[in-house]
mmCIF file of the N, C-alpha and C atoms, coordinates in Angstrom:
data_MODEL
# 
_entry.id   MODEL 
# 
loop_
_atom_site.group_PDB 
_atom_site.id 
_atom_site.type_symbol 
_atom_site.label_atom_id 
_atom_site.label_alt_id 
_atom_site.label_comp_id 
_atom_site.label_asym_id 
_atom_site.label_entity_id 
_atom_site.label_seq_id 
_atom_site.pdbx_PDB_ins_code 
_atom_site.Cartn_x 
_atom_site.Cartn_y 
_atom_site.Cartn_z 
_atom_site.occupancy 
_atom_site.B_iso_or_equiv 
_atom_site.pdbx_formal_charge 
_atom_site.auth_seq_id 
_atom_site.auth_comp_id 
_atom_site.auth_asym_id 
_atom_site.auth_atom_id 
_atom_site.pdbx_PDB_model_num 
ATOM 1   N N  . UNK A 1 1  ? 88.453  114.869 44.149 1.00 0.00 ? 1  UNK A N  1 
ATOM 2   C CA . UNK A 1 1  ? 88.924  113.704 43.439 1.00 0.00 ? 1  UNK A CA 1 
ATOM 3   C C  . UNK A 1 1  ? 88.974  112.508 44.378 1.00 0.00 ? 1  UNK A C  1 
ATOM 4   N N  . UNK A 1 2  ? 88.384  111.199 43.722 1.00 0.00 ? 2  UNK A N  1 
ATOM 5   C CA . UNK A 1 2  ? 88.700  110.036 44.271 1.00 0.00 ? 2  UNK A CA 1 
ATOM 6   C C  . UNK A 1 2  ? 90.316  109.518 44.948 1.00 0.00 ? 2  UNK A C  1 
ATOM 7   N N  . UNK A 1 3  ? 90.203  109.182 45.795 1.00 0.00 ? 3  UNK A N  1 
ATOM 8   C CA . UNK A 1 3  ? 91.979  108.890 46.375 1.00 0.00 ? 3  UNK A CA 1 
ATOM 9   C C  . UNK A 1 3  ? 91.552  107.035 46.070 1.00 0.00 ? 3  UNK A C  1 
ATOM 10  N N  . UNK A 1 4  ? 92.400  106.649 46.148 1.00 0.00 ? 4  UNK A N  1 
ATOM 11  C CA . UNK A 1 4  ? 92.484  105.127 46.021 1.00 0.00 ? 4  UNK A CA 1 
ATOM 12  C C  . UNK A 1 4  ? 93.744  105.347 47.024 1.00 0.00 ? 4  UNK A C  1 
ATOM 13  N N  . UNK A 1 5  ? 93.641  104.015 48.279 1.00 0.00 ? 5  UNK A N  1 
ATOM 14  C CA . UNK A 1 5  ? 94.776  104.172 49.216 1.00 0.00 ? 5  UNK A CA 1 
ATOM 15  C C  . UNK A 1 5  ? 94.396  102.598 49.681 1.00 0.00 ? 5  UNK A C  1 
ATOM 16  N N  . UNK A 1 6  ? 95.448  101.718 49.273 1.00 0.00 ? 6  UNK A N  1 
ATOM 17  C CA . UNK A 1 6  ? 95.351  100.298 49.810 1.00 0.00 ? 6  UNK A CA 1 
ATOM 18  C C  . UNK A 1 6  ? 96.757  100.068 50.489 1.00 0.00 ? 6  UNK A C  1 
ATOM 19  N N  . UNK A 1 7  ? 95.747  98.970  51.429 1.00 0.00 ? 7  UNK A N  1 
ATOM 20  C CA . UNK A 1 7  ? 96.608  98.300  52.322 1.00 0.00 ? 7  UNK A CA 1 
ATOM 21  C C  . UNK A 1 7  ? 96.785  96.268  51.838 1.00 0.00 ? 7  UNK A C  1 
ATOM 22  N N  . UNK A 1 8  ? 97.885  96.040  52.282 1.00 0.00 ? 8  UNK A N  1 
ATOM 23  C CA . UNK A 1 8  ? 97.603  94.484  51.492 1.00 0.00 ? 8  UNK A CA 1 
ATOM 24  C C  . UNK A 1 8  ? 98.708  93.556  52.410 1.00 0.00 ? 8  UNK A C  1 
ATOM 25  N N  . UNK A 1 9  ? 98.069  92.468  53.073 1.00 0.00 ? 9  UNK A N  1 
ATOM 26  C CA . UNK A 1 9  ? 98.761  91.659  53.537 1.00 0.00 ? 9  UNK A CA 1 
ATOM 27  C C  . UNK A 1 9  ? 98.887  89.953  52.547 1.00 0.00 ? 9  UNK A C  1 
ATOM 28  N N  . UNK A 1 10 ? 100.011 90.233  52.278 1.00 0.00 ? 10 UNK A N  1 
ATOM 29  C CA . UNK A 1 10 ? 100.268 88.490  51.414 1.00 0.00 ? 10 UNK A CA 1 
ATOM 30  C C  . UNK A 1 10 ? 101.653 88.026  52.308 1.00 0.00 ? 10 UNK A C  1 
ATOM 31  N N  . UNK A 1 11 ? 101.787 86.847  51.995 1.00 0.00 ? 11 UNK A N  1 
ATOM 32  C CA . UNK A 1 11 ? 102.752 85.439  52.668 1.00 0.00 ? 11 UNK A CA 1 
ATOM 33  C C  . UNK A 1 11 ? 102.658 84.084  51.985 1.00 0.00 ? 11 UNK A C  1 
ATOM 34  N N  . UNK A 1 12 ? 103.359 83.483  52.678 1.00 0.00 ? 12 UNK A N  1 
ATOM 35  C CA . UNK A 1 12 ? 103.717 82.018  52.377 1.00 0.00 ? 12 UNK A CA 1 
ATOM 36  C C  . UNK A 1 12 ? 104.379 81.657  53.799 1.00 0.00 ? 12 UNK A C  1 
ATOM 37  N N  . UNK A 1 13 ? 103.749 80.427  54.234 1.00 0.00 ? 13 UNK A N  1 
ATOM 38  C CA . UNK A 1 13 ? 104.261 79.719  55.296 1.00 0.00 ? 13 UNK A CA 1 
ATOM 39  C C  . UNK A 1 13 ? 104.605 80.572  56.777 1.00 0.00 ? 13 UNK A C  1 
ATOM 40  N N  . UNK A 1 14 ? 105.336 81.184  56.664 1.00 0.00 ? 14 UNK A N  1 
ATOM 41  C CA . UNK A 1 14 ? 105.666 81.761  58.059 1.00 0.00 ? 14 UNK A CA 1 
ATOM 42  C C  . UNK A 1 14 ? 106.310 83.607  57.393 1.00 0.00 ? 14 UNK A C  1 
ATOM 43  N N  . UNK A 1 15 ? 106.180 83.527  56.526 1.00 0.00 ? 15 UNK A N  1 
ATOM 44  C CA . UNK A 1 15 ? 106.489 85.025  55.906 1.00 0.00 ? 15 UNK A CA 1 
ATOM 45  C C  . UNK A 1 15 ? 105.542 85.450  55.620 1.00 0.00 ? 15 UNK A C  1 
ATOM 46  N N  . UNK A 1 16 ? 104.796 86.949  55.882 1.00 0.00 ? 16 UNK A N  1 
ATOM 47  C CA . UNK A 1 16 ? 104.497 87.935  55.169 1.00 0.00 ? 16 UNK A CA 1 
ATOM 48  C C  . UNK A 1 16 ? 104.639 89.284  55.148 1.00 0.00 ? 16 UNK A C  1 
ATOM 49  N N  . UNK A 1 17 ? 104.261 89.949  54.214 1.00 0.00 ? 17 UNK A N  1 
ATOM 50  C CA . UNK A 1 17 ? 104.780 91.622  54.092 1.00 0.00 ? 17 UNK A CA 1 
ATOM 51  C C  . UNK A 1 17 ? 103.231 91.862  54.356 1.00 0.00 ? 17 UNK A C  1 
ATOM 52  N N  . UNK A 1 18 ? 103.062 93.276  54.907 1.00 0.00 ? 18 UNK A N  1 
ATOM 53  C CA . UNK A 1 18 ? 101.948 93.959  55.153 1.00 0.00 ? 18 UNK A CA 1 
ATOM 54  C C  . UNK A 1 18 ? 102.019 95.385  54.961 1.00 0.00 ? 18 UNK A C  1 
ATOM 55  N N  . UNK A 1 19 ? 101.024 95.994  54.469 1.00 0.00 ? 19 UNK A N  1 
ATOM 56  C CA . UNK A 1 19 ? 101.281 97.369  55.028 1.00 0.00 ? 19 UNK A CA 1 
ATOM 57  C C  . UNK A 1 19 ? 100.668 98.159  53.358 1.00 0.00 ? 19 UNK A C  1 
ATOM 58  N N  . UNK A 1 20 ? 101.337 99.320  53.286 1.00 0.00 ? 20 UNK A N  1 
ATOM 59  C CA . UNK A 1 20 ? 100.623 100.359 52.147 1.00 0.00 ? 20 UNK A CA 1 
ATOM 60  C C  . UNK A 1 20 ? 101.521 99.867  50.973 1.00 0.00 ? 20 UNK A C  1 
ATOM 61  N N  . UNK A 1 21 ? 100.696 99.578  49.619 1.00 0.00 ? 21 UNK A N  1 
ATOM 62  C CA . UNK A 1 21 ? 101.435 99.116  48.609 1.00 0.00 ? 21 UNK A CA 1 
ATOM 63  C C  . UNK A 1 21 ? 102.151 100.123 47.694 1.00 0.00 ? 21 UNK A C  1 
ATOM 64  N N  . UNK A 1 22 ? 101.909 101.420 48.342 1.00 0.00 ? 22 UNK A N  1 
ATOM 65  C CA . UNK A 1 22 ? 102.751 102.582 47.342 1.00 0.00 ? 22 UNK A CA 1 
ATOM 66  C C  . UNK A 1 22 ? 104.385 102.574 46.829 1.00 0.00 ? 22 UNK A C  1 
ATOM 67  N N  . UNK A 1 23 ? 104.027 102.805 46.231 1.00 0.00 ? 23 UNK A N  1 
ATOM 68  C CA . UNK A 1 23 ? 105.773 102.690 45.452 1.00 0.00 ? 23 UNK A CA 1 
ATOM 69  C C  . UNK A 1 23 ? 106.516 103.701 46.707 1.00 0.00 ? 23 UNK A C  1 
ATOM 70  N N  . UNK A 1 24 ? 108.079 103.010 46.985 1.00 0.00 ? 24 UNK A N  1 
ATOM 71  C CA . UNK A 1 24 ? 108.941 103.437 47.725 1.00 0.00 ? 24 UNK A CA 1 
ATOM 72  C C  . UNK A 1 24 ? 108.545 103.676 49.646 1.00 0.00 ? 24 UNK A C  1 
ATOM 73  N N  . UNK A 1 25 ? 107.527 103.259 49.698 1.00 0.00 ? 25 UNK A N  1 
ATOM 74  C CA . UNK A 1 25 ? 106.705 103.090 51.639 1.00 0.00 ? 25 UNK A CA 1 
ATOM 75  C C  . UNK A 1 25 ? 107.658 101.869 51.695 1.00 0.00 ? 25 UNK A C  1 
ATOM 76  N N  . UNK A 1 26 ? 107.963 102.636 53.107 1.00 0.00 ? 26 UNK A N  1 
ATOM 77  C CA . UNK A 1 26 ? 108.863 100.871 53.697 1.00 0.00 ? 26 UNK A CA 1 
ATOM 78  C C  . UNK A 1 26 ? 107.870 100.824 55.020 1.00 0.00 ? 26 UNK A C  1 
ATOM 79  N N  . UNK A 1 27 ? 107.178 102.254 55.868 1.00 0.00 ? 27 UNK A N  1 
ATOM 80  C CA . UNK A 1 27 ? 107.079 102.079 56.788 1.00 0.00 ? 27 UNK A CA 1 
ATOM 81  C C  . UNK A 1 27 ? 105.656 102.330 56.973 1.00 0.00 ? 27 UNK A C  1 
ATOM 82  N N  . UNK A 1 28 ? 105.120 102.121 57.992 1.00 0.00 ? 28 UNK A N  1 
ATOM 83  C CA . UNK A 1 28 ? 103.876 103.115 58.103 1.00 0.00 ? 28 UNK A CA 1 
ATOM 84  C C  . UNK A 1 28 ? 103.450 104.562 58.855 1.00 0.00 ? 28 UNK A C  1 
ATOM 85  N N  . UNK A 1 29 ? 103.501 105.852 57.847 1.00 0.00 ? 29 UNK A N  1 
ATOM 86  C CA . UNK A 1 29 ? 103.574 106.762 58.792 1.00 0.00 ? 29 UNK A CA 1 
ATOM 87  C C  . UNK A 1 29 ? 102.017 107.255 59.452 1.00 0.00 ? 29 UNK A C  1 
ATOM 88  N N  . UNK A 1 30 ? 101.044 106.889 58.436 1.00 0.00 ? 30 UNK A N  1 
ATOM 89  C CA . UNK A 1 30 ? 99.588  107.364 59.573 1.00 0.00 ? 30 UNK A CA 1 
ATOM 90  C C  . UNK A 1 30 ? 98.541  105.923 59.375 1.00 0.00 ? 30 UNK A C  1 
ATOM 91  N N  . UNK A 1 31 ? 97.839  106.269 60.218 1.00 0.00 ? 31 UNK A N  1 
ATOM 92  C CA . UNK A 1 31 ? 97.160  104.692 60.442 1.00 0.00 ? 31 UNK A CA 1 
ATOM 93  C C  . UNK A 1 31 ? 95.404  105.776 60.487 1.00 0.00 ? 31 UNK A C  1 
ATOM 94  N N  . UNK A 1 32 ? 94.503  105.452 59.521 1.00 0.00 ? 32 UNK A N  1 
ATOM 95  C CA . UNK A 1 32 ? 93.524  106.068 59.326 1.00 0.00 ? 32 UNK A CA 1 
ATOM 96  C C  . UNK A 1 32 ? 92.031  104.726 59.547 1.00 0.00 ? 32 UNK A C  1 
ATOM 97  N N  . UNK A 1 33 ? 91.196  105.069 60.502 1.00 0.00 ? 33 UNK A N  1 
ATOM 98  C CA . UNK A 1 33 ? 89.827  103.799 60.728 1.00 0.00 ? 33 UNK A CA 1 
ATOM 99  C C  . UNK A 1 33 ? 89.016  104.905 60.861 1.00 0.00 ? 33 UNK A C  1 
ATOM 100 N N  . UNK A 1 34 ? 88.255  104.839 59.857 1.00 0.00 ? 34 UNK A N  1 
ATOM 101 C CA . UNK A 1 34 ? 86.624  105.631 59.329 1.00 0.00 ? 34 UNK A CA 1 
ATOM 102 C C  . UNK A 1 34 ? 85.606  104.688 58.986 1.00 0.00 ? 34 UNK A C  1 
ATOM 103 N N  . UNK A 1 35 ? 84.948  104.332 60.619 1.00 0.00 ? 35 UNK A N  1 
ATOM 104 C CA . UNK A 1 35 ? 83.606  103.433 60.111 1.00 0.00 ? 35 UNK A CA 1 
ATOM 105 C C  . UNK A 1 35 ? 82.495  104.167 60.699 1.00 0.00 ? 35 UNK A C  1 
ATOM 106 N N  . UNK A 1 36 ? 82.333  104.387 59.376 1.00 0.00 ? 36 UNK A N  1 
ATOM 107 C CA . UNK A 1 36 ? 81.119  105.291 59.406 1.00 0.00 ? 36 UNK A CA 1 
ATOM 108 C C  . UNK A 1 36 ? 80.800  105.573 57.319 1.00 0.00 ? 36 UNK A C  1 
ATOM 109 N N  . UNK A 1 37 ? 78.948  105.701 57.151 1.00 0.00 ? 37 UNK A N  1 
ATOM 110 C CA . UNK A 1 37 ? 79.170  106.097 56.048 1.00 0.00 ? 37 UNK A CA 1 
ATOM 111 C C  . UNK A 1 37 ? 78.940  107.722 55.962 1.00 0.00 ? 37 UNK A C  1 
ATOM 112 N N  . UNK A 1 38 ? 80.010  108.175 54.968 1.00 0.00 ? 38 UNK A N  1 
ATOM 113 C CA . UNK A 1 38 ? 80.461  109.113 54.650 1.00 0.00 ? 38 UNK A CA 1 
ATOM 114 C C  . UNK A 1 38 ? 79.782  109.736 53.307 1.00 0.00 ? 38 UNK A C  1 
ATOM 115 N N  . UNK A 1 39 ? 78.178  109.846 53.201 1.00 0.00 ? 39 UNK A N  1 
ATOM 116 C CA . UNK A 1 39 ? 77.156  110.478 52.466 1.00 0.00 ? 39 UNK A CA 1 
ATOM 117 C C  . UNK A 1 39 ? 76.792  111.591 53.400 1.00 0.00 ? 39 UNK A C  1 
ATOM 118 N N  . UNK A 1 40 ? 76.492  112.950 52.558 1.00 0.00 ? 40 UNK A N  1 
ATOM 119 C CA . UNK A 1 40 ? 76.532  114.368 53.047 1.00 0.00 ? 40 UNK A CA 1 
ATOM 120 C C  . UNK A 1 40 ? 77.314  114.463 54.081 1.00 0.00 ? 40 UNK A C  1 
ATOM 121 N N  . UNK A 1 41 ? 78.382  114.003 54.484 1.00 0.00 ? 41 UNK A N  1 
ATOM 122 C CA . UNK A 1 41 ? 79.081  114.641 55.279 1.00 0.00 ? 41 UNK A CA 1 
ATOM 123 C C  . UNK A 1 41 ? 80.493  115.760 54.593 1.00 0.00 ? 41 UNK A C  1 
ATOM 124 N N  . UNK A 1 42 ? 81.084  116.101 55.600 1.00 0.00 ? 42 UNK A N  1 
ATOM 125 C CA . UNK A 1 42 ? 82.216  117.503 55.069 1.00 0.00 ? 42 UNK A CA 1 
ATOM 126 C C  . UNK A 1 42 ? 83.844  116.668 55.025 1.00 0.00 ? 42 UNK A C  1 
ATOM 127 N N  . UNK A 1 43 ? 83.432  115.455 55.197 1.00 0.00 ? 43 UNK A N  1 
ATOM 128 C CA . UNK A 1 43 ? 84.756  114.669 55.187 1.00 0.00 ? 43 UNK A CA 1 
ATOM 129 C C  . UNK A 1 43 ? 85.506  115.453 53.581 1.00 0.00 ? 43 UNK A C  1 
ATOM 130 N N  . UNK A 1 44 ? 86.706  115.870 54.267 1.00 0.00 ? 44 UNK A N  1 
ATOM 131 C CA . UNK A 1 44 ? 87.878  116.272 53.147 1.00 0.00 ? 44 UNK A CA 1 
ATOM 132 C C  . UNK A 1 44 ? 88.992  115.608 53.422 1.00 0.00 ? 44 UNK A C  1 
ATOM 133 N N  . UNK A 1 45 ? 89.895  115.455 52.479 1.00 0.00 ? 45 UNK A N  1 
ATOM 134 C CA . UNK A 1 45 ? 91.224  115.414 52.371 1.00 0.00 ? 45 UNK A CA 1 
ATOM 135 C C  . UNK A 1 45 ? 92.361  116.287 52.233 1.00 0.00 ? 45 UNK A C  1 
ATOM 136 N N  . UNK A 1 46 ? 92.841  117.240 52.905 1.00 0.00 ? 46 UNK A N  1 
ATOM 137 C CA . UNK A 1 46 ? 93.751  118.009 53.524 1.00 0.00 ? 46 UNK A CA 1 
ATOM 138 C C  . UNK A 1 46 ? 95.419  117.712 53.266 1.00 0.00 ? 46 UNK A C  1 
ATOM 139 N N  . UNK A 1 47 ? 95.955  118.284 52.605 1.00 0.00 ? 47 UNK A N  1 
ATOM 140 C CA . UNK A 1 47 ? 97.556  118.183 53.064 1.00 0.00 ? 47 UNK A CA 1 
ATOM 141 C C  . UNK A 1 47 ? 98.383  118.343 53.845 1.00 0.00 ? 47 UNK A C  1 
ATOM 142 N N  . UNK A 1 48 ? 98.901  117.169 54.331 1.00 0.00 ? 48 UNK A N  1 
ATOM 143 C CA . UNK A 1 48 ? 99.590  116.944 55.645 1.00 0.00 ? 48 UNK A CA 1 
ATOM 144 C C  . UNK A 1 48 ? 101.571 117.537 55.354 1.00 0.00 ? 48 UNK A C  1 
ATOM 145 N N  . UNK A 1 49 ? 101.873 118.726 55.929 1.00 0.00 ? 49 UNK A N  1 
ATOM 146 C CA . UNK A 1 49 ? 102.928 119.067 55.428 1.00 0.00 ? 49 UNK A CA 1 
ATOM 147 C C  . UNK A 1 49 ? 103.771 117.767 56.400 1.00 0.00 ? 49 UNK A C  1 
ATOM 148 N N  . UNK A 1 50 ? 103.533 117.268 57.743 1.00 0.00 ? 50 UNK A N  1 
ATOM 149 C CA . UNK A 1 50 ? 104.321 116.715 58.163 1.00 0.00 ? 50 UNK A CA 1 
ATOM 150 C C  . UNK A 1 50 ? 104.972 115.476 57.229 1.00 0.00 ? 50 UNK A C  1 
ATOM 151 N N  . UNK A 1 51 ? 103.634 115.039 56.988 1.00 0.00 ? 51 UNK A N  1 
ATOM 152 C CA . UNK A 1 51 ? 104.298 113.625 56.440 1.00 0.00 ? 51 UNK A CA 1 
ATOM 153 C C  . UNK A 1 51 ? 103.996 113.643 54.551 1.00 0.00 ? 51 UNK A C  1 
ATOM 154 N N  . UNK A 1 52 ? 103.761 114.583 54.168 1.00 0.00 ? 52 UNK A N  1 
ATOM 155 C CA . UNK A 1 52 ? 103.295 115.173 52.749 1.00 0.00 ? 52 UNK A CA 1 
ATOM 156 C C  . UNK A 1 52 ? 102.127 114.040 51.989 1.00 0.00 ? 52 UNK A C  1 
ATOM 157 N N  . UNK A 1 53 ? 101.485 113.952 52.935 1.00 0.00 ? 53 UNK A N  1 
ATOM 158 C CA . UNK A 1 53 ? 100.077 112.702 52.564 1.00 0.00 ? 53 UNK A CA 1 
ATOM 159 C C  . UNK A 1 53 ? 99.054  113.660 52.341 1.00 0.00 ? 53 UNK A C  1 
ATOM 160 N N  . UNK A 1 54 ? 98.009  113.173 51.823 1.00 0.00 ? 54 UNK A N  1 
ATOM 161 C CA . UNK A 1 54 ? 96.443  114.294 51.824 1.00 0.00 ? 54 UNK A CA 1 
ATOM 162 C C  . UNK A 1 54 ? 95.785  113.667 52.930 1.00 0.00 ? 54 UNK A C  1 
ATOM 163 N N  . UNK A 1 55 ? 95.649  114.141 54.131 1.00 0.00 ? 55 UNK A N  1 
ATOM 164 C CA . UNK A 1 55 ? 94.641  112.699 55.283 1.00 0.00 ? 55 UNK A CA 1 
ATOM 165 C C  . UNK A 1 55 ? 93.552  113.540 54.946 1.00 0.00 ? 55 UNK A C  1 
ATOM 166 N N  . UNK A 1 56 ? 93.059  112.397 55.912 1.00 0.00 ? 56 UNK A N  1 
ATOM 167 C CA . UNK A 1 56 ? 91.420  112.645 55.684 1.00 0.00 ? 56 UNK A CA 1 
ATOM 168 C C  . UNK A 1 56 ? 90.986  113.659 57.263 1.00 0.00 ? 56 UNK A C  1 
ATOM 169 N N  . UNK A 1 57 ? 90.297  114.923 57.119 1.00 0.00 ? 57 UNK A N  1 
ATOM 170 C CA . UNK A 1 57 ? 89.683  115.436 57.803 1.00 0.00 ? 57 UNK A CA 1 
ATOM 171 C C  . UNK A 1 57 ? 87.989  115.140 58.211 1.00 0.00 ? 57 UNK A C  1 
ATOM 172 N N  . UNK A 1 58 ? 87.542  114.928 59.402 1.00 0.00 ? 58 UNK A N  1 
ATOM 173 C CA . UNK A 1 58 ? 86.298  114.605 59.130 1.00 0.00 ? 58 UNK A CA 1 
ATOM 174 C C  . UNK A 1 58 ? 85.598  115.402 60.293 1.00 0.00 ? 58 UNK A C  1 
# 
């Protein structure tokens, strides 16, 4: 299954919020950079008991 997982920085003037827009995240617990394209490869998504996320295995 498709995951949809966004990140979003908005502000005004000298304020902004950043970070994962999921309902109830205050913080950030994993920080994921995959540049690369990801056709026939074994890239999965795995459940992370630590932080109860699906990351990405690659």
């Amino acid at each position: 299954e498709p995951v949809l997982h966004l990140h979003a920085a908005c502000g005004r003037e000298d304020h902004t919020h950043t970070g994962c827009v999921r309902l109830g995240v205050r913080t950030w617990l994993v920080l994921e950079a995959i540049v690369m394209e990801i056709v026939g490869s074994s890239a999965v998504r795995r459940p992370d008991p630590g932080s109860g996320f699906d990351l990405l295995n690659v």
